[in-house]
SEDRENMAR-104911 format. One record per residue (C-alpha): y, z, x. Coordinates in steps of 0.05 Angstrom, whole numbers, plus 5000, padded with zeros to 4 digits. Layout:
N
Y, Z, X
...
***
This chain:
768
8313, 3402, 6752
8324, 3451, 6686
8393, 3430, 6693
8380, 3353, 6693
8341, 3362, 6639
8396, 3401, 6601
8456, 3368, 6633
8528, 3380, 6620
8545, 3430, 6557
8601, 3407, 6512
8650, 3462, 6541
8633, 3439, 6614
8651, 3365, 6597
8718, 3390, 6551
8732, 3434, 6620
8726, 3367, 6663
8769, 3327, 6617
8834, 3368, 6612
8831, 3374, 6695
8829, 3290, 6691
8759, 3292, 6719
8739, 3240, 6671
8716, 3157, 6695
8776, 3113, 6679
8794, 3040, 6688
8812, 3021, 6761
8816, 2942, 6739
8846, 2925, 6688
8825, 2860, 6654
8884, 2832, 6621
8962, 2848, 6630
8996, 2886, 6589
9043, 2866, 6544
9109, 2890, 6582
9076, 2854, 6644
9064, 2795, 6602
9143, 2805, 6584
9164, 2808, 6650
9117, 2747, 6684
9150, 2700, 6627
9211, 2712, 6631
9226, 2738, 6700
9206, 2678, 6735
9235, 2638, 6784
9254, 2573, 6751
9284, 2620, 6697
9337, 2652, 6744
9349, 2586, 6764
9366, 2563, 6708
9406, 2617, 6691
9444, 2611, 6755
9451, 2543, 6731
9478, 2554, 6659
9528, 2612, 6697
9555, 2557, 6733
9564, 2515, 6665
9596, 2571, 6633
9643, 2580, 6694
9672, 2512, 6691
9679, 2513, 6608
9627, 2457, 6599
9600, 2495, 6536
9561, 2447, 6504
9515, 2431, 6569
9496, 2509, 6560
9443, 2477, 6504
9388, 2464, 6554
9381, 2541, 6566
9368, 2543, 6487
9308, 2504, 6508
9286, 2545, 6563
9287, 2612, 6513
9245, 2578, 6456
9190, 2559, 6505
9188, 2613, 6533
9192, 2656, 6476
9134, 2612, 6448
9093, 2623, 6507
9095, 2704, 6508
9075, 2702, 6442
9015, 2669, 6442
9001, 2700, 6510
9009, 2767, 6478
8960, 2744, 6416
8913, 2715, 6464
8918, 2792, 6504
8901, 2827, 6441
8844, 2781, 6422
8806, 2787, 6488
8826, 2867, 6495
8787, 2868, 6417
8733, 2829, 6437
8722, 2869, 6511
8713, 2930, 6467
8651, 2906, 6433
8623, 2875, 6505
8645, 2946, 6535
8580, 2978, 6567
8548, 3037, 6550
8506, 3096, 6590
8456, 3148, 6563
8489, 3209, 6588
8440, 3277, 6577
8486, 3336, 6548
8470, 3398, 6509
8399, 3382, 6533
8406, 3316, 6494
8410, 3242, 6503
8478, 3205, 6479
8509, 3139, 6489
8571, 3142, 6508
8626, 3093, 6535
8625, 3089, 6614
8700, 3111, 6613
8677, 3178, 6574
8638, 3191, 6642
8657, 3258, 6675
8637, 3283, 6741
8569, 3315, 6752
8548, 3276, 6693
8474, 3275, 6684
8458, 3195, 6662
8391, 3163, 6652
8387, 3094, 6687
8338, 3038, 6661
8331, 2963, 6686
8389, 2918, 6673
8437, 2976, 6675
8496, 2972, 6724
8521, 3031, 6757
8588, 3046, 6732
8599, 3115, 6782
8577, 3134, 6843
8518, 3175, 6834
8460, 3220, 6858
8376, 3211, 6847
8359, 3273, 6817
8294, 3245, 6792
8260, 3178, 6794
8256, 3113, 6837
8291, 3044, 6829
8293, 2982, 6863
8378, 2967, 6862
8412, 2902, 6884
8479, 2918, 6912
8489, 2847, 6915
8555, 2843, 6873
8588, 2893, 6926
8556, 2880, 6994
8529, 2799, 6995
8466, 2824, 7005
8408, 2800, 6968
8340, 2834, 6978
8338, 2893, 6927
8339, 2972, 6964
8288, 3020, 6941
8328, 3082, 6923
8285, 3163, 6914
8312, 3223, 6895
8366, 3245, 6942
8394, 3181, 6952
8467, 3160, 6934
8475, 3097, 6885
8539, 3063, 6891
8572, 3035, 6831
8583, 2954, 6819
8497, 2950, 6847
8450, 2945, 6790
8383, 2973, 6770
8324, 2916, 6784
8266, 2956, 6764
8251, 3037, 6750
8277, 3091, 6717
8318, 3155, 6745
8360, 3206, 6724
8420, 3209, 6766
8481, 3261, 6780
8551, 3228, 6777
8586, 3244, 6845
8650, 3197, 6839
8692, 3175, 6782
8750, 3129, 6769
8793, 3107, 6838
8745, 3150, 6882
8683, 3108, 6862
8662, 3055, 6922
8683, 2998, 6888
8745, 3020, 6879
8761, 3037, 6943
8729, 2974, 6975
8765, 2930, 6911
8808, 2891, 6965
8763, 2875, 7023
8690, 2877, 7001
8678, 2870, 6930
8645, 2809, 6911
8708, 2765, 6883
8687, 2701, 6851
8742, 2647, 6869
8774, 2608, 6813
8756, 2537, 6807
8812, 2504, 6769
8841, 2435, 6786
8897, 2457, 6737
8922, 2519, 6769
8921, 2481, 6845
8955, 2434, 6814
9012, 2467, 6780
9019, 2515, 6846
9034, 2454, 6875
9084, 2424, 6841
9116, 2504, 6836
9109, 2508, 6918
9148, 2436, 6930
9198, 2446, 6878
9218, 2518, 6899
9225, 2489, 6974
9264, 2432, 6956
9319, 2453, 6900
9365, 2490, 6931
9379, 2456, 6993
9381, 2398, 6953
9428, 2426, 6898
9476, 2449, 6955
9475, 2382, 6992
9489, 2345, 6918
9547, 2385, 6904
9579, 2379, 6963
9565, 2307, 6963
9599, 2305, 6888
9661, 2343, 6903
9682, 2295, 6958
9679, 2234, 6904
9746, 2212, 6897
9736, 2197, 6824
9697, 2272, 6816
9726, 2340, 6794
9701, 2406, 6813
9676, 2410, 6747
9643, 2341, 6740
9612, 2361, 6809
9582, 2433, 6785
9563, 2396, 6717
9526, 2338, 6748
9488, 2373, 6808
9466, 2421, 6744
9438, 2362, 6710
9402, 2336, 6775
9371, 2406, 6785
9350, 2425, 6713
9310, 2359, 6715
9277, 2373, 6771
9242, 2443, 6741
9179, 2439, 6708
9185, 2502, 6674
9157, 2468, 6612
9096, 2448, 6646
9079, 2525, 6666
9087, 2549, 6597
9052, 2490, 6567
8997, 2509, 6614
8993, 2578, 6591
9007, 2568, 6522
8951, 2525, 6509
8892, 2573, 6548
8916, 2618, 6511
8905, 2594, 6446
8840, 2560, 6466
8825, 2635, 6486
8848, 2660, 6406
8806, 2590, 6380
8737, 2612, 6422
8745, 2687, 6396
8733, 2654, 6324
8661, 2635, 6349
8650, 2712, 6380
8669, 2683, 6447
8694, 2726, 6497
8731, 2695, 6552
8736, 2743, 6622
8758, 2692, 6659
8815, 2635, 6634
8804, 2584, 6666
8733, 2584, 6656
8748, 2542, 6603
8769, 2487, 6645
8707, 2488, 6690
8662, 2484, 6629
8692, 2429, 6602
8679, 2400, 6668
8605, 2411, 6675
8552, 2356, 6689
8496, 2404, 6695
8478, 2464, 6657
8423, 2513, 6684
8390, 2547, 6628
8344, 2614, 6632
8290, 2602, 6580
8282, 2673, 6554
8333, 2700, 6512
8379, 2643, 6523
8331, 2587, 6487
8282, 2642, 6465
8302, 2704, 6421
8262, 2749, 6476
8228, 2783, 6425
8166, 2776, 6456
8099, 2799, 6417
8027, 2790, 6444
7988, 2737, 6408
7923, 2735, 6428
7870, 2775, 6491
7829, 2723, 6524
7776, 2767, 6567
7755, 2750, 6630
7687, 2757, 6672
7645, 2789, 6605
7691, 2848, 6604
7689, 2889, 6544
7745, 2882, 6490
7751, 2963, 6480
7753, 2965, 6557
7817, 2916, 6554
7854, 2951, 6494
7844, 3023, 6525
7867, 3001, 6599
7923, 2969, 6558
7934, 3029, 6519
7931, 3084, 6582
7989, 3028, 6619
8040, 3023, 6554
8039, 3083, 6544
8049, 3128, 6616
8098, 3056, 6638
8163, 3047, 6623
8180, 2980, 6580
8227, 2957, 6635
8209, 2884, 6620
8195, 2835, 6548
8134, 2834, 6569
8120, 2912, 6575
8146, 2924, 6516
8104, 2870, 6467
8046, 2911, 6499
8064, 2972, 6487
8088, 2953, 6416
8018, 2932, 6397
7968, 2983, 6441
8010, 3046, 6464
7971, 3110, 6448
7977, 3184, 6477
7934, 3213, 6527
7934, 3259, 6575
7903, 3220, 6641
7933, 3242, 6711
7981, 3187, 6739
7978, 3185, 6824
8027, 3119, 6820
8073, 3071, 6795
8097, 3012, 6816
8153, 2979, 6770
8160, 2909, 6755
8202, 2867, 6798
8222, 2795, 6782
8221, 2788, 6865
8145, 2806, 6857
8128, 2787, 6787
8077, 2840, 6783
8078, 2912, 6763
8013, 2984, 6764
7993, 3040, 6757
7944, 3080, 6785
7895, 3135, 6757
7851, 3180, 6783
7791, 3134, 6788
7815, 3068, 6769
7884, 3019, 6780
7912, 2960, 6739
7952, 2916, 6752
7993, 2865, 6700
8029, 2810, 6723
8032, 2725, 6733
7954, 2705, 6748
7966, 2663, 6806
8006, 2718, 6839
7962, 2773, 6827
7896, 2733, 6832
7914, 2685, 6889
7849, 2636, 6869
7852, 2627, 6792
7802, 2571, 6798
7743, 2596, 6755
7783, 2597, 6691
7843, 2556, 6708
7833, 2500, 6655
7841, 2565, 6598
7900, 2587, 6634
7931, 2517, 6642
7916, 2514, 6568
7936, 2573, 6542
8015, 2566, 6586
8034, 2507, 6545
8040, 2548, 6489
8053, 2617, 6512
8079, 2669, 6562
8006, 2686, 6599
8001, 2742, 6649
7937, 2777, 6681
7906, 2841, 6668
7874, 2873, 6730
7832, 2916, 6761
7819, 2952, 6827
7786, 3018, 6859
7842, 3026, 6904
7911, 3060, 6885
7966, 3023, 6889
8025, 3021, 6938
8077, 2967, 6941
8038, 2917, 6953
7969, 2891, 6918
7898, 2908, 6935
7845, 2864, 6956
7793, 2888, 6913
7827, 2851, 6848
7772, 2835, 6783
7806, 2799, 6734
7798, 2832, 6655
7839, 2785, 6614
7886, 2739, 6597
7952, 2767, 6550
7978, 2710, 6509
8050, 2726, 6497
8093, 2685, 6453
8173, 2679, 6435
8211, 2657, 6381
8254, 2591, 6402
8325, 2598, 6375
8332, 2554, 6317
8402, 2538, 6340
8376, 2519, 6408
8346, 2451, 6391
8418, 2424, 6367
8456, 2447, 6424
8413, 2420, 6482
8420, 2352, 6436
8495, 2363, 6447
8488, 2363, 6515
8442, 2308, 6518
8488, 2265, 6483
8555, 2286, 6527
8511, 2262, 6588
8504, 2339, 6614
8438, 2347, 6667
8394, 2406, 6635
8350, 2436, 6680
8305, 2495, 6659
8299, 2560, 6708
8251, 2611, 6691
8202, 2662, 6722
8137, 2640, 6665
8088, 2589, 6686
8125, 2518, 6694
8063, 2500, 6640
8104, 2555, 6584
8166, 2534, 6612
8152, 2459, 6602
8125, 2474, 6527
8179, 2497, 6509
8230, 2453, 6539
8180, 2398, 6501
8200, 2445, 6435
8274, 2451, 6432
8274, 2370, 6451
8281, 2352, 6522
8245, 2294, 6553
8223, 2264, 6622
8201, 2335, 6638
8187, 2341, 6711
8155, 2412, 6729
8146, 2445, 6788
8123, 2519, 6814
8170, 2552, 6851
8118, 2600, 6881
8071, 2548, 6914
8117, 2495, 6923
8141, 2471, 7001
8183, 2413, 6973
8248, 2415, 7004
8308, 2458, 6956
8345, 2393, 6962
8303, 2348, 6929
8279, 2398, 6871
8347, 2401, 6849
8357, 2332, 6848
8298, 2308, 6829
8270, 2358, 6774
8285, 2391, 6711
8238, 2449, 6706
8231, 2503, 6747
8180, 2562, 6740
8153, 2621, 6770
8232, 2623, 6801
8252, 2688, 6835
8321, 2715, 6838
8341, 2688, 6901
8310, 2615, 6887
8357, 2611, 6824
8416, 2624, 6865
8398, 2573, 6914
8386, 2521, 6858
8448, 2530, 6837
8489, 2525, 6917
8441, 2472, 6926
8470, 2421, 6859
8543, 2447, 6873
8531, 2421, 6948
8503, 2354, 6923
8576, 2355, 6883
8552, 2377, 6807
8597, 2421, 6768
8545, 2475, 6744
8544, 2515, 6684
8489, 2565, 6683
8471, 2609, 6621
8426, 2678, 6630
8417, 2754, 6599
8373, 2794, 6653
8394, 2818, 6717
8333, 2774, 6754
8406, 2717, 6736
8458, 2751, 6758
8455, 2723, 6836
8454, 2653, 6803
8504, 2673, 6752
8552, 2692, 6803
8551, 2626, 6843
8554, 2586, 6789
8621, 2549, 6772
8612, 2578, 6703
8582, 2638, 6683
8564, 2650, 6611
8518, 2707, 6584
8485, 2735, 6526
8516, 2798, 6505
8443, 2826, 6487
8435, 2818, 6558
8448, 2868, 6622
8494, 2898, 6639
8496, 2861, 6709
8494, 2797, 6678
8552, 2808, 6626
8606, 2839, 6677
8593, 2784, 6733
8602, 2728, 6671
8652, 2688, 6653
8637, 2678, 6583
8602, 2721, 6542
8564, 2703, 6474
8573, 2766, 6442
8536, 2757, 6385
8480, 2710, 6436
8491, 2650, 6394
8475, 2595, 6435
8495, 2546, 6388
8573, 2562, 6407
8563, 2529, 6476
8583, 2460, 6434
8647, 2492, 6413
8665, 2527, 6480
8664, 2458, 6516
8697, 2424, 6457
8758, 2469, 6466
8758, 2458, 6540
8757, 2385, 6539
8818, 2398, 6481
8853, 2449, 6528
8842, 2404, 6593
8856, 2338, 6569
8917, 2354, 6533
8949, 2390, 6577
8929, 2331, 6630
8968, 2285, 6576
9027, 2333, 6558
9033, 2346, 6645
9039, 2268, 6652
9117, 2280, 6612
9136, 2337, 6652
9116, 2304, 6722
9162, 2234, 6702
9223, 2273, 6690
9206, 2323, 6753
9191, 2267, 6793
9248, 2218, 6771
9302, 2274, 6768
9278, 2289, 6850
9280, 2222, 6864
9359, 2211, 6837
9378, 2274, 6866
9352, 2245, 6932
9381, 2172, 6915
9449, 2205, 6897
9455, 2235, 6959
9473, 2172, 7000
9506, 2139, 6934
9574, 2146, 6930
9570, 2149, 6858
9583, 2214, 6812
9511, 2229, 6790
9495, 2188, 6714
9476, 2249, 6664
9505, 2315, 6651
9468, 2365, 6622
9461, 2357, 6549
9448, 2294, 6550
9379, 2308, 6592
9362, 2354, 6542
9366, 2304, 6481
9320, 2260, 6526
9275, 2320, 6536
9269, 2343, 6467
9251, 2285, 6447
9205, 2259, 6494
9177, 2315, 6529
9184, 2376, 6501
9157, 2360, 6431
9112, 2311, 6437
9077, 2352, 6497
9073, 2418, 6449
9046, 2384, 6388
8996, 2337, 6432
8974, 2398, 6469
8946, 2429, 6410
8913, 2371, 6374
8834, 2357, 6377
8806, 2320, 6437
8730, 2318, 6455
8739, 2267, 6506
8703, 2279, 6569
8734, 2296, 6630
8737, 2236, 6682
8773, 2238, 6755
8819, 2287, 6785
8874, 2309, 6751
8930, 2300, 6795
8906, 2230, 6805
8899, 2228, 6728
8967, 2259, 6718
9005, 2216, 6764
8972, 2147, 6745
9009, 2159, 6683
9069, 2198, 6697
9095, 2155, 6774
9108, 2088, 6743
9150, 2117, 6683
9194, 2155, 6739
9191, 2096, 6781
9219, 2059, 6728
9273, 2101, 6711
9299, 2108, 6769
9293, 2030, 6779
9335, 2029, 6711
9390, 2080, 6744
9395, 2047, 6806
9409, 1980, 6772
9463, 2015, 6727
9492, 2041, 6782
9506, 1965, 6815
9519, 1944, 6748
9603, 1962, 6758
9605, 1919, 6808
9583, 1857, 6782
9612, 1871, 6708
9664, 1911, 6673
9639, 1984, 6662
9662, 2056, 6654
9625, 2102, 6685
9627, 2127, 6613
9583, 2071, 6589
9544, 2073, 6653
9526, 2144, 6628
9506, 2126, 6564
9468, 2056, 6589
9428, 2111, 6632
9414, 2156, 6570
9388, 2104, 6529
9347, 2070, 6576
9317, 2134, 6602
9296, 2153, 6533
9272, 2083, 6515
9227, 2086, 6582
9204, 2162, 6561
9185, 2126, 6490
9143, 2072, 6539
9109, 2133, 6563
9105, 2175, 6498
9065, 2103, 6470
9024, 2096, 6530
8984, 2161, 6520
8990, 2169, 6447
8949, 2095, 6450
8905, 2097, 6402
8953, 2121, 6347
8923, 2178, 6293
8967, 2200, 6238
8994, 2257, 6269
9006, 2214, 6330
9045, 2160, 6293
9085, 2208, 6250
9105, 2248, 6319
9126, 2182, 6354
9170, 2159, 6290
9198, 2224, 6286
9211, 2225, 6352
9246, 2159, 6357
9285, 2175, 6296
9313, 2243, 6314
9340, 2198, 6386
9379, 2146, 6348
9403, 2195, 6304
9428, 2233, 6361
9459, 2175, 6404
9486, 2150, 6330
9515, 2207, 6287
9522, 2265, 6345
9551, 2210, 6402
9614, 2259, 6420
9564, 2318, 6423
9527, 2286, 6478
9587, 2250, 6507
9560, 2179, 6490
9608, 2115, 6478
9614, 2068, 6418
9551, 2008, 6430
9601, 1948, 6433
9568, 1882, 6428
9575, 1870, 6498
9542, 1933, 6508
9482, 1917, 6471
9471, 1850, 6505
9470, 1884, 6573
9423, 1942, 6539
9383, 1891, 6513
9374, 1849, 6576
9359, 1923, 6616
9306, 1938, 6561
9273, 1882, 6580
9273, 1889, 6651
9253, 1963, 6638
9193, 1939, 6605
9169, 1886, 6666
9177, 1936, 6700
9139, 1991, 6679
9086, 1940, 6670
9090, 1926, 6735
9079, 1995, 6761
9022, 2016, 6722
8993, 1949, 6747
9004, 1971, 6819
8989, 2048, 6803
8923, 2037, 6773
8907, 1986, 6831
8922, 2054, 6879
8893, 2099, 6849
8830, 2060, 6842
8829, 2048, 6921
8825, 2127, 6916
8759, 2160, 6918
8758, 2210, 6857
***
């Protein structure tokens, strides 16, 4: 025991280091930048199109190599903001990094958890997660090992007994030898099949592995079937043959849409970092913007949790120096391993000398906590769960909990053991107040107005819980006790909004219970009695004055617990989601119409309508641009439907349309006089005047950066098919050529009418 109490001496823990026996980083949290490198650029798609531009180069086409100019700008643009978003969140995990009191020299220290070395003597306190495996040495704690095994019910842990790193400290204090550090701790090892993994909601990244999986199968046998098919034209070359099955295929890659994707989480990732936002988890952001129902603890989250007692109400004639000293004697031999331990002891602690036979912590499973003296016990916790019958002075109590935090001070001749005594006499009644947030008011209107449930979970009387809710703004308040209550789980979380006396396990069963009845939930806490109901939630956020638990199993972190960001959080998901839902709309029509033509062309015994280049001025100019710049503007809309569904009712009829258009330019030789150098540039302009259809449809209703973008847009076109026509192997518009565009413009725009009509009719029929 001397040598817990001593610890490690500085030349012991130098001696440790320089043999590596120092903790270290087994996950790391974000890539690094050469991984970044190497994911951008090394991808799939990108090989293929460098195969593709090889094969270019091969047959001398030259100018058709400007679509891999393309390629390297987004993805260039892409690593860079991936790489800024990298350093952000590695700057911003430094100042969420936990800490441990570590005793060396005979002296406490904080240090970081990664300055751990082995046989490190650290002090362990509630909240605290256990970052190596380690040894009691002296002390007891109740640990939840829930975030490695699945197991719930919190494990009583004495001296001698081993606690395993990723569980948490409930209640208690202990001093504890470290045993394991860095890839021999538990977690580590058990990283791959055990360890509690949360798995990622996002419609967004389903949705783009999608489109990735399909595309990959398809391409290649297709490409190979195309070219063959090409060579054997008569009127084809080998070269016309490589250069139009190139054309088919780059179409058919969404490349764009990946780095789009990334591009733009990453920068929401940079924006949120502005409001001390620390995203562990990207697409978080799209869940949150998501949400219909946000779970809120009440202390510390709408509360500052600095709780001070406000007023003794004594019970059954007992003396007011009797109160304060049993006060006094329990602040001050107790640990303040709870708010509401440590407003007491703020106010009444005082030094004496009194023998103590037994402790018993407080729990948020029991809600009570004693200590026990030679003669005497007392007991502090929630009346009606150390009392049972509260009848005789339950209209003061009912009182008293719509303004305040109201526990029970007890006593009893018996000495305590895990559970209470029978022989309970009431002494008084602590009134315990919090300061509401000022900020907290304003962002629950937020919510209110976006049409977001808010349902209140806390372990305080529903009465406090309700009084405050009543405070910060919320109306229709429906209560209910969570301790007493036999209503069905089901129906609480459907039919009320605030919940008290909840223990740990009821939260998390709130929260499974409104995801089963289809509600995307959001739930906000800071102690470790929320980290079960953190961890289920679809989004996690905490307060960085919070646990440790609670921080490393959330998704978002407030760092400097400012609940007043939540407003901007969601604002830049609903930005981030429903832009890229817009900007993915252009990437699907040309991936879907380019797949469709390389199908169509298969069984056409025509040579295949665009070559290279000329793809890419349509791209530019209605894709690639337009999706960058509308990707980062503002956009607060909520979030309705699916997003494929979303995606496609916009994107399918533009492809449809096109490759309407190309079909009927294709029959068009026979019935008048073309060259299949006019058919080319008849399929050019129509695609890009269908692309403009599209580029209107969801830029509807026009801002000023929206009209500027779809002028300039329109303008850089015509000045491409005008003054750069040889570049991009376009022929002279005779006037015969213009009354056939003309008449296909029209048809173009009857029907892409008419497929929206029967698109939104489908996807209607569709349940969302």
């Amino acid at each position: 025991m001397e040598k817990a109490l001593i610890g490690l001496t500085s030349k012991e823990v130098e001696d440790r280091i320089s043999k590596g026996l120092v903790n270290y980083k087994t996950d790391v949290k974000t890539k690094s930048i050469g991984e970044i490198i190497m994911t951008n650029f090394f991808t799939l798609f990108n090989f293929l199109n460098l195969a593709l531009g090889l094969a270019i180069f091969m047959v001398g086409e030259y100018k058709n190599l400007l679509f891999l100019g393309v390629v390297i700008c987004n993805t260039f643009i892409s690593t860079v903001q991936e790489i800024r978003s990298k350093i952000t969140v590695d700057k911003l995990s430094l100042l969420n990094e936990p800490k441990t009191t570590v005793i060396r020299d005979g002296k406490e220290k904080q240090i970081d958890i990664y300055e751990i070395v082995l046989d490190e003597i650290i002090k362990l306190s509630p909240g605290n997660q256990i970052c190596t495996d380690s040894k009691i040495i002296d002390g007891e704690v109740l640990v939840n090992e829930s975030l490695i095994s699945g197991e719930s019910e919190p494990v009583t842990k004495k001296i001698g007994d081993e606690l395993l790193s990723g569980s948490f400290i409930v209640s208690g204090h202990c001093t504890a030898k470290t045993i394991h550090i860095g890839k021999d701790n538990y977690t580590a090892k058990i990283s791959a099949e055990a360890k509690y993994i949360k798995k990622v909601n996002s419609e967004i990244m389903n949705f783009i592995k999608k489109i990735i999986k399909y595309i990959s199968i398809a391409i290649i046998p297709v490409g190979i079937l195309l070219f063959m098919h090409q060579l054997n034209l008569e009127s084809n070359t080998f070269s016309g043959a490589v250069v139009n099955t190139v054309a088919a295929l780059i179409g058919m890659i969404p490349e764009g849409l990946v780095l789009l994707t990334s591009t733009v989480l990453a920068i929401s990732v940079i924006r949120l970092s502005k409001y001390k936002v620390l995203v562990q988890e990207l697409y978080c952001i799209e869940t949150l913007a998501r949400v219909d129902t946000i779970c809120l603890d009440k202390t510390g989250t709408l509360t500052k949790g600095e709780m001070e007692v406000s007023n003794i109400v004594p019970l059954d004639l007992t003396k007011m120096s009797d109160i304060t000293d049993a006060l006094g004697l329990i602040s001050y031999h107790m640990e303040p391993d709870n708010q509401t331990m440590e407003a007491i002891r703020k106010k009444y602690a005082r030094k004496n000398d009194y023998e103590v036979l037994e402790i018993v912590p407080f729990s948020s499973q029991a809600k009570w906590s004693g200590i026990s003296f030679k003669n005497e016990s007392y007991i502090i916790g929630a009346p009606e769960i150390v009392l049972k019958d509260t009848s005789k002075f339950q209209k003061e109590l009912d009182s008293y909990s719509n303004e305040s935090r109201v526990v029970l001070l007890a006593k009893s001749h018996r000495k305590l053991n895990k559970s209470l005594p029978k022989d309970i006499m009431p002494m008084a009644l602590i009134l315990i107040n919090d300061r509401i947030r000022p900020e907290a008011k304003m962002t629950l209107e937020y919510f209110k107005q976006q049409g977001v449930n808010i349902k209140l979970i806390s372990g305080d009387n529903p009465l406090t819980v309700a009084g405050v809710a009543k405070k910060v703004g919320l109306d229709n308040l429906k209560y209910v006790d969570m301790s007493s209550t036999t209503i069905p789980i089901s129906k609480l979380a459907r039919e009320y909004n605030v919940f008290g006396r909840v223990k740990p396990n009821q939260k998390k069963e709130l929260i499974l219970e409104l995801k089963a009845q289809g509600h995307t939930v959001a739930m906000t806490g800071d102690g470790v009695n929320d980290v079960l109901a953190l961890k289920e939630a679809d989004c996690s956020i905490a307060m960085n004055s919070g646990s440790d638990a609670a921080r490393n199993v959330s998704q978002l972190v407030l760092l400097d617990s400012n609940f007043s960001a939540m407003p901007k959080v969601v604002g830049e998901g609903r930005r981030s989601i429903n832009n890229i839902q817009r900007s993915s709309s252009l990437f699907l029509c040309k991936t879907t119409y380019a797949t469709l033509l390389a199908l169509i062309f298969l069984f056409l015994d025509r040579a295949y309508p665009f070559i290279p280049i000329q793809l890419t001025l349509t791209s530019v100019v209605t894709i690639g641009i337009p999706s960058f710049i509308l990707a980062l503007e503002p956009n607060n809309e909520r979030i309705n439907g699916r997003i494929i569904i979303n995606v496609l009712r916009k994107s399918l009829p533009t492809a449809l349309t096109i490759v309407s258009n190309i079909i009927i330019i294709t029959i068009l030789p026979e019935l008048i006089r073309l060259s299949e150098a006019e058919v080319s540039t008849l399929a050019v302009l129509l695609t890009g005047f269908t692309g403009f259809m599209l580029l209107y449809r969801i830029s509807v209703p026009f801002n000023h950066l929206r009209r500027i973008l779809f002028v300039t847009m329109i303008s850089i076109f015509i000045f491409g098919v005008v003054f750069l026509r040889e570049l991009f192997s376009l022929t002279i518009l005779t006037f015969h050529l213009i009354i056939v565009l003309a008449i296909l413009f029209m048809i173009a725009v009857m029907l892409f009418n008419m497929f929206n009509v029967l698109c939104d009719k489908l996807t209607n029929k569709i349940k969302l």
